[in-house]
N, CA, C and O atoms as a DFTB+ gen file, in Angstrom:
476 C
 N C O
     1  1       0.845      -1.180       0.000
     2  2       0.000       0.000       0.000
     3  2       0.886       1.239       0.000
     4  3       1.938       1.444       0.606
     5  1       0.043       2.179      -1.014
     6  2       1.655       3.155      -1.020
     7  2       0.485       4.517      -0.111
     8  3      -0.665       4.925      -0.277
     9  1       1.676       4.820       0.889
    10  2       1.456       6.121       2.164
    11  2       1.564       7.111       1.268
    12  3       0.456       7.478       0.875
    13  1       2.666       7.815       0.686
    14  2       2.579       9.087      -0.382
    15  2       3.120       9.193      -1.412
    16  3       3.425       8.108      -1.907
    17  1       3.428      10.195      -2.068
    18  2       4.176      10.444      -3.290
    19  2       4.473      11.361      -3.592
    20  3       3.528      12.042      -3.991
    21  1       5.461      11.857      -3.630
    22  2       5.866      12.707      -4.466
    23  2       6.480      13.236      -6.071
    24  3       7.224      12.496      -6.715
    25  1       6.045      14.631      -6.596
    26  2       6.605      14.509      -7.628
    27  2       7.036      15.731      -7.896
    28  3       6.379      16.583      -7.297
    29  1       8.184      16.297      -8.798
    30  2       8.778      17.324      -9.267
    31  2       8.050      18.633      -9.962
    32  3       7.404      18.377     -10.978
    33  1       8.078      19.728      -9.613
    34  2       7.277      20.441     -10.302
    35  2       8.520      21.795     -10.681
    36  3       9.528      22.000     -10.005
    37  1       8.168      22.466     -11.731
    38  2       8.831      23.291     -12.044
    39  2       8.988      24.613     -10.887
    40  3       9.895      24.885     -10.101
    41  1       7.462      25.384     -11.225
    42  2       6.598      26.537     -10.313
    43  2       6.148      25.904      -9.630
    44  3       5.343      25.006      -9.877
    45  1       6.717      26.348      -8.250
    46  2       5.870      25.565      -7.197
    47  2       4.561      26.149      -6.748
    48  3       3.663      25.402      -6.359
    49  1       4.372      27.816      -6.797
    50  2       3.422      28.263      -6.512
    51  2       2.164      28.228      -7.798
    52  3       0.943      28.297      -7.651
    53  1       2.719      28.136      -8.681
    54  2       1.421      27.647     -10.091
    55  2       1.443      26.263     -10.115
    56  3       0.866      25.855     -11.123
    57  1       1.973      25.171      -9.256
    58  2       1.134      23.951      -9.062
    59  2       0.580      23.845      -7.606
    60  3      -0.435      23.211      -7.318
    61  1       1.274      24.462      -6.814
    62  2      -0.235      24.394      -5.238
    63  2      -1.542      24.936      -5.749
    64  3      -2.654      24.575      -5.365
    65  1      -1.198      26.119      -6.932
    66  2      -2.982      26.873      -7.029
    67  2      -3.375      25.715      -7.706
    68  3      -4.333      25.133      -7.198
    69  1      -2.725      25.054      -9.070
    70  2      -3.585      24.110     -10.096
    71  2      -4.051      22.729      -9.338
    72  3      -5.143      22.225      -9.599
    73  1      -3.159      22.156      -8.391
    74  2      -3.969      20.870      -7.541
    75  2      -4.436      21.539      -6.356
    76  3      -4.989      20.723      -5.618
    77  1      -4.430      22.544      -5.949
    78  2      -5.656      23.039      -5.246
    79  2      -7.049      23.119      -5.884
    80  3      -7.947      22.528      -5.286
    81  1      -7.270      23.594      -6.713
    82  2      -8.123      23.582      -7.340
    83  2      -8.609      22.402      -8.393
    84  3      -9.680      22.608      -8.964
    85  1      -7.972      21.313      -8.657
    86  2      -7.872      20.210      -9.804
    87  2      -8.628      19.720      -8.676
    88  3      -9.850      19.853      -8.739
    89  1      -7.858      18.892      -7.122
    90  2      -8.067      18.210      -6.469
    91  2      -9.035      18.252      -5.261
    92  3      -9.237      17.407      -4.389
    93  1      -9.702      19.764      -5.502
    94  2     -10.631      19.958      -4.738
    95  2     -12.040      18.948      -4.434
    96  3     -12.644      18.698      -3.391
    97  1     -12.257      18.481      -5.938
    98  2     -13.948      18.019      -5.769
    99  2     -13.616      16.524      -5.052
   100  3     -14.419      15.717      -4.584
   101  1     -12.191      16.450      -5.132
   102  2     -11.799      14.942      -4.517
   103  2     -11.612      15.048      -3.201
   104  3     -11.264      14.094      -2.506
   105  1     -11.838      16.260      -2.746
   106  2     -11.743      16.438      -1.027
   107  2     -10.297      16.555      -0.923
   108  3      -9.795      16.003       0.056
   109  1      -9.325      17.317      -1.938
   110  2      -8.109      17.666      -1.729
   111  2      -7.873      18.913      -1.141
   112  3      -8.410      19.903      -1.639
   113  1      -6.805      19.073       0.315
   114  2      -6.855      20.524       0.207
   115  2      -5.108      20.921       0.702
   116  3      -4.425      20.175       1.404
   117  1      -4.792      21.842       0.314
   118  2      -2.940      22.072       0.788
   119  2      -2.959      21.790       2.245
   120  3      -3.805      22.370       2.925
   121  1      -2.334      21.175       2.662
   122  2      -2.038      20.846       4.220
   123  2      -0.896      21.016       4.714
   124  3      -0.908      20.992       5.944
   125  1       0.238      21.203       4.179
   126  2       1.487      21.089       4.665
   127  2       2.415      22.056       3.624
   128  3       2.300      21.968       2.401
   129  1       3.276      22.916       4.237
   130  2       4.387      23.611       3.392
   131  2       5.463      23.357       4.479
   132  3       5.452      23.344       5.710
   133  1       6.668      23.104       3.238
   134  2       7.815      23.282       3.831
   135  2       8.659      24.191       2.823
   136  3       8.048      24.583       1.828
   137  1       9.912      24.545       2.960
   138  2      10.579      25.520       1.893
   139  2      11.146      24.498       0.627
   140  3      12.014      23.630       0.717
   141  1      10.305      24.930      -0.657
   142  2      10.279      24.063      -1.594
   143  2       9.436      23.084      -1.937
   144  3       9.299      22.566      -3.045
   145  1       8.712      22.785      -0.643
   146  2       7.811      21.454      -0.696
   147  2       6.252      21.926      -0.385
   148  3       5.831      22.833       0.334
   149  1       5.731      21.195      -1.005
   150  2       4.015      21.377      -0.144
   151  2       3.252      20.363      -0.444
   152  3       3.499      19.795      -1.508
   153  1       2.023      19.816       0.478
   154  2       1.622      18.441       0.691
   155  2       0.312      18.667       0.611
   156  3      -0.198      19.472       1.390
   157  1      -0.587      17.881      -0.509
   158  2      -1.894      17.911      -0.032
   159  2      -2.333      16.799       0.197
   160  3      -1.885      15.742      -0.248
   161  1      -3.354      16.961       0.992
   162  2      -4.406      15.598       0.885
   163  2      -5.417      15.607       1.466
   164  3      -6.062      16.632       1.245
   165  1      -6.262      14.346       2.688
   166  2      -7.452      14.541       2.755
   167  2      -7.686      13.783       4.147
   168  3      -6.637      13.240       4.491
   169  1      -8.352      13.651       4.727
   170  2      -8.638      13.433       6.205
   171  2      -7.634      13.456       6.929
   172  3      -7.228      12.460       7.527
   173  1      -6.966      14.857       6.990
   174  2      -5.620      15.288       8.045
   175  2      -4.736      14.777       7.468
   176  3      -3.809      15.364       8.027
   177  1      -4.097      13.887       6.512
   178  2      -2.882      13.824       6.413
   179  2      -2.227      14.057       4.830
   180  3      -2.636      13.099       4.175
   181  1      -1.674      14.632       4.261
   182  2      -0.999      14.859       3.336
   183  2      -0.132      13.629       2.194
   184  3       1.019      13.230       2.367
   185  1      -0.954      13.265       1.182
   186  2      -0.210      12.138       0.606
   187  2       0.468      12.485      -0.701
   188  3       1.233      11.711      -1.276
   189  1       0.084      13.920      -1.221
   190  2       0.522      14.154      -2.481
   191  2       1.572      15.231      -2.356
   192  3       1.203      16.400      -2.245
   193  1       2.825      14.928      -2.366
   194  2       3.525      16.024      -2.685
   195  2       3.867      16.682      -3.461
   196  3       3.890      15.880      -4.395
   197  1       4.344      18.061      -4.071
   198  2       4.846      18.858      -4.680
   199  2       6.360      19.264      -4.545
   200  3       6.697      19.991      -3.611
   201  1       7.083      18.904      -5.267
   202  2       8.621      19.438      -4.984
   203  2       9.390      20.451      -5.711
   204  3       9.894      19.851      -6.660
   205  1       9.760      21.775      -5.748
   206  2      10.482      22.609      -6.581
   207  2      11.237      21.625      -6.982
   208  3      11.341      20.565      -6.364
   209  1      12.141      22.040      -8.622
   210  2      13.246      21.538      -8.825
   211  2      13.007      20.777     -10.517
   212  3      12.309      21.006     -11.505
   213  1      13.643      20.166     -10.264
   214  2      13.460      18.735     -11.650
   215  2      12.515      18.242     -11.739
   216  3      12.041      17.577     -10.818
   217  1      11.913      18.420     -12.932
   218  2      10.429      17.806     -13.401
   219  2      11.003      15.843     -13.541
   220  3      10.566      14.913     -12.862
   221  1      11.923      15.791     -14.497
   222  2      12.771      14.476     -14.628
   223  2      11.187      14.018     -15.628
   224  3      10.614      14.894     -16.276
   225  1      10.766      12.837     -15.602
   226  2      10.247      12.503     -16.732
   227  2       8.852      12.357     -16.226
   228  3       8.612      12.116     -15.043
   229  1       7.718      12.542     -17.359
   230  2       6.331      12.627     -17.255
   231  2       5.568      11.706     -16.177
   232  3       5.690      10.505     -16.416
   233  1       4.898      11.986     -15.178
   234  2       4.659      11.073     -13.908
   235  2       2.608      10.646     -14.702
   236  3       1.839      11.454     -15.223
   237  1       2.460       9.616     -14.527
   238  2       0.876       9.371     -14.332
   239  2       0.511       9.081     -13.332
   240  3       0.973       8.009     -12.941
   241  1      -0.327       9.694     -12.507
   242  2      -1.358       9.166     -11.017
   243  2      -2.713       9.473     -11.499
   244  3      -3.148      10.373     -12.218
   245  1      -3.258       8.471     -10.901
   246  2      -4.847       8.308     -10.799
   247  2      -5.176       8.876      -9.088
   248  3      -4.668       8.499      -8.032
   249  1      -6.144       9.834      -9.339
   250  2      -6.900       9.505      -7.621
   251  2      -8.108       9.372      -7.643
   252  3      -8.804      10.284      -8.089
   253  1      -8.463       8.628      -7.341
   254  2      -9.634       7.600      -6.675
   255  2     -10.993       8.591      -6.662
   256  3     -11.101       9.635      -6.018
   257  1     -11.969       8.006      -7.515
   258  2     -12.884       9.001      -7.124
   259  2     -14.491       8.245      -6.751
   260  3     -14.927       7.297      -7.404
   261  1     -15.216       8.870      -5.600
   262  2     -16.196       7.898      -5.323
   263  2     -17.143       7.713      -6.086
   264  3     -17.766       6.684      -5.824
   265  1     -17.707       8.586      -7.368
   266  2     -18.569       8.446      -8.570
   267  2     -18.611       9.105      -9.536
   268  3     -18.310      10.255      -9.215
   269  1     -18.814       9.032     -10.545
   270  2     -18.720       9.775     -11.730
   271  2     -18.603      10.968     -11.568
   272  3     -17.490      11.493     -11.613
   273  1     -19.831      11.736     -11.320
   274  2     -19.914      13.236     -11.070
   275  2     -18.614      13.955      -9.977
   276  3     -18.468      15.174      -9.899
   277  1     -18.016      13.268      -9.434
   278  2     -16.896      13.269      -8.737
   279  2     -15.558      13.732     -10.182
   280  3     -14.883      14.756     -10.280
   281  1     -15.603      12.508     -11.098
   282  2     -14.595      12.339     -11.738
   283  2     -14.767      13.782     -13.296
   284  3     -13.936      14.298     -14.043
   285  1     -16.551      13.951     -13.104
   286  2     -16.479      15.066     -14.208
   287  2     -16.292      16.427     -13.619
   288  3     -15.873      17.356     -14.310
   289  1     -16.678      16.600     -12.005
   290  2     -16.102      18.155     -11.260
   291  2     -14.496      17.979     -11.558
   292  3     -13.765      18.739     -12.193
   293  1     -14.257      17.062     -11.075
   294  2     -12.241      17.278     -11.214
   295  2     -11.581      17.692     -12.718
   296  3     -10.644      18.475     -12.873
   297  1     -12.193      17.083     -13.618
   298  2     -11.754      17.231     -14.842
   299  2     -12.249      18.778     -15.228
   300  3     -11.414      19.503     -15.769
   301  1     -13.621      19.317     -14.959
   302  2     -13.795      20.742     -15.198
   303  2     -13.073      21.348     -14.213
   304  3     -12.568      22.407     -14.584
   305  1     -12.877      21.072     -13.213
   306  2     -11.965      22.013     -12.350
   307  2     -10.454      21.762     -12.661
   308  3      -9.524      22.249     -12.018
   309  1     -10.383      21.234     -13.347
   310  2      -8.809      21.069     -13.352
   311  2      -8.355      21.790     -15.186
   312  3      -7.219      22.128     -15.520
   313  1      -9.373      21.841     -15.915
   314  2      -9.220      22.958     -17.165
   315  2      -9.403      24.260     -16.654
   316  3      -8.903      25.167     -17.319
   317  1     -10.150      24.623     -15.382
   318  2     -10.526      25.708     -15.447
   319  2      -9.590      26.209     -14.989
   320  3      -9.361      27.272     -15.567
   321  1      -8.616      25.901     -13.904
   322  2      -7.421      25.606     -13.233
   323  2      -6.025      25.702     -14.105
   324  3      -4.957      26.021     -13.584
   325  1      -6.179      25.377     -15.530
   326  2      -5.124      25.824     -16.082
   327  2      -4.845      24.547     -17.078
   328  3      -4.488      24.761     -18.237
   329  1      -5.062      22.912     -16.472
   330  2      -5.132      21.922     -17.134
   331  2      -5.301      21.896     -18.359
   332  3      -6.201      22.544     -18.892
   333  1      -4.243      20.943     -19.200
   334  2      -4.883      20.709     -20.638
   335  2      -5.163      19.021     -20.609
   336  3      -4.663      18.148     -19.899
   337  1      -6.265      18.948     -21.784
   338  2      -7.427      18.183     -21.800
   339  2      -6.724      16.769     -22.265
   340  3      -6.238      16.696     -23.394
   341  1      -6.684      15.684     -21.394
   342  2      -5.419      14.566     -22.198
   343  2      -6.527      13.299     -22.228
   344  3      -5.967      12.203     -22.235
   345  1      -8.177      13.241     -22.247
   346  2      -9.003      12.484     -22.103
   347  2     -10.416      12.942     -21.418
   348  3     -10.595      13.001     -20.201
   349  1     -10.936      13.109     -21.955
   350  2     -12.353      13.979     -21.563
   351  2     -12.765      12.803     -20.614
   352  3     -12.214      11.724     -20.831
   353  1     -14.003      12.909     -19.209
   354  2     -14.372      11.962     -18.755
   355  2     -15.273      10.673     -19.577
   356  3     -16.241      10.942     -20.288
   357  1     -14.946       9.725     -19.426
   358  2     -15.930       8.887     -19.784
   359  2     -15.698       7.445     -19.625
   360  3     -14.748       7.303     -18.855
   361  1     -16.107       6.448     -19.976
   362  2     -15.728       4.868     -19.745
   363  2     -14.696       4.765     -20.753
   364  3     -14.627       5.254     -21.881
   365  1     -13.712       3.836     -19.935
   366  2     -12.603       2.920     -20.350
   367  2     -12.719       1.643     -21.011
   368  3     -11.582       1.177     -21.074
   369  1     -13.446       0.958     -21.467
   370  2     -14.110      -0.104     -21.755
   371  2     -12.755      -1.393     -21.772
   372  3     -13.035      -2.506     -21.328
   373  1     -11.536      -1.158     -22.235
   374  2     -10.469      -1.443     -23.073
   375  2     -10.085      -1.886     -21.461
   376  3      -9.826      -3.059     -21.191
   377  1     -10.081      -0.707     -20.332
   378  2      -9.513      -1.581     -18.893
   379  2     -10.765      -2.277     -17.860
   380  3     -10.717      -3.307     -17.188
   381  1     -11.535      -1.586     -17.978
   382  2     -12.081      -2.821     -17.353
   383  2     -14.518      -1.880     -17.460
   384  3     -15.011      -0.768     -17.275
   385  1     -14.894      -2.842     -17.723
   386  2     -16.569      -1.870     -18.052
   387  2     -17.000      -0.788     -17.503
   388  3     -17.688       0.120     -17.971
   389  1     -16.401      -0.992     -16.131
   390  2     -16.788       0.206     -15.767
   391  2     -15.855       1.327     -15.290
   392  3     -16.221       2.307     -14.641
   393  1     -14.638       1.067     -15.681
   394  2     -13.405       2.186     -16.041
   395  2     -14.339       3.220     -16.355
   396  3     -15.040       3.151     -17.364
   397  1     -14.417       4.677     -15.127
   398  2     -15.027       6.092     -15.844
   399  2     -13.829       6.875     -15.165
   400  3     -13.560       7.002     -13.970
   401  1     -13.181       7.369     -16.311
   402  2     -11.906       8.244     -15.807
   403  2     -12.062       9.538     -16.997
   404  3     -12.744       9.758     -17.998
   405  1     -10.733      10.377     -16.027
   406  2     -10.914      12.016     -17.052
   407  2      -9.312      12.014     -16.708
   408  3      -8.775      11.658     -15.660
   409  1      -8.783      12.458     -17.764
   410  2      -7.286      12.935     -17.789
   411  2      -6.720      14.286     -18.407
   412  3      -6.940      14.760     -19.521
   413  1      -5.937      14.769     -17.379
   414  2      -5.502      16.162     -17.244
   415  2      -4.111      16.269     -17.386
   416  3      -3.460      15.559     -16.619
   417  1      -3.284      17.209     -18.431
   418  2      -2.016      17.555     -18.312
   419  2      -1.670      18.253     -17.151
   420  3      -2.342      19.284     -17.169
   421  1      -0.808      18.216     -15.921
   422  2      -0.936      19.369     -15.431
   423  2       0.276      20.399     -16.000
   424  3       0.672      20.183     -17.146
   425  1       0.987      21.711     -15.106
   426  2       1.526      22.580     -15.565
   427  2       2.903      21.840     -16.322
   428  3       3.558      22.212     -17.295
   429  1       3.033      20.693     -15.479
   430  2       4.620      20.142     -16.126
   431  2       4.272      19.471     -17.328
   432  3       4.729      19.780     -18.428
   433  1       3.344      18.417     -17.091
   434  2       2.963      17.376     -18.327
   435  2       2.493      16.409     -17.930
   436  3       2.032      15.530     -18.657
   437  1       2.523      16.374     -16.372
   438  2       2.544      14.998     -15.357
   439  2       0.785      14.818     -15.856
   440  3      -0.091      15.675     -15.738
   441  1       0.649      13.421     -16.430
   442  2      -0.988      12.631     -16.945
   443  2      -1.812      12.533     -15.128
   444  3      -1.662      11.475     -14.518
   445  1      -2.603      13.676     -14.462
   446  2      -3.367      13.645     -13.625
   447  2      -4.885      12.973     -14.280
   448  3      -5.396      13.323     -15.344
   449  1      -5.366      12.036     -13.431
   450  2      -6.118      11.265     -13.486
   451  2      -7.403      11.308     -12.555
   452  3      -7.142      11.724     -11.427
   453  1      -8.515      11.026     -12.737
   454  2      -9.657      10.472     -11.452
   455  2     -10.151       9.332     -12.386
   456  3     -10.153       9.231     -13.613
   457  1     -10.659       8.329     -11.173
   458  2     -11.027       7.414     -11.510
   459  2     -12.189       7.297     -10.990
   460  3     -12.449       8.102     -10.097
   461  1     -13.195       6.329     -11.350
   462  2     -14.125       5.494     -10.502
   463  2     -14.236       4.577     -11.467
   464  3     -14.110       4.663     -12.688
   465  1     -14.605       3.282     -10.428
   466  2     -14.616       2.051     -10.813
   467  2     -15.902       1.232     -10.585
   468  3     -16.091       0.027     -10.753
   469  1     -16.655       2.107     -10.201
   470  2     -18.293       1.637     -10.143
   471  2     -19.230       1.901     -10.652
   472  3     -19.247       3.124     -10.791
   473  1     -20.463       1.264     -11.217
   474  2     -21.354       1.828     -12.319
   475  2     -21.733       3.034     -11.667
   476  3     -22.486       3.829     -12.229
């Protein structure tokens, strides 16, 4: 089971605003700064990090979303946010029937994801 993650971002302050706002409808919110670093996440503890510095190569994460309308707020909030469009929401059929995901470039390139996996 993975506790957190981190990943490289160029602008650190134009990716806290864009997954502040991307990761909101997922119950994401900034929780933690350190100098260079900042952590969001969701029932008190911080699993997603942000790191100034080296982007290094294109990251994909999925986060978990509890139903559709979940997975189509994140995807409009995350264009409105600055995101470019790398998969509009809808079923995956190819991974599994009820694959309903939306995919987002964020500011680096990193493939941001929501998922749900239930009709």
């Amino acid at each position: 089971m993975i506790d957190h993650i981190s990943i490289g971002v160029r602008d650190l302050e134009k990716s806290k605003a864009f997954y502040a706002a991307a990761l909101a409808p997922l119950g994401y919110a900034l929780m933690m700064e350190f100098p260079g670093v900042a952590g969001l996440g969701e029932k008190g503890k911080p699993d997603f990090w942000l790191g100034a510095g080296e982007v290094g190569a294109r990251q994909h994460i999925a986060f978990l979303a509890p139903d559709r309308k979940t997975v189509d707020a994140f995807y409009e909030a995350a264009i409105r946010a600055g995101g470019k469009d790398n998969g509009a929401p809808g079923l995956r059929p190819q991974y599994h029937p009820n694959y309903y995901g939306a995919f987002v470039l964020d500011p680096d390139g990193h493939n941001i994801e929501a998922v749900c996996h239930t009709p």
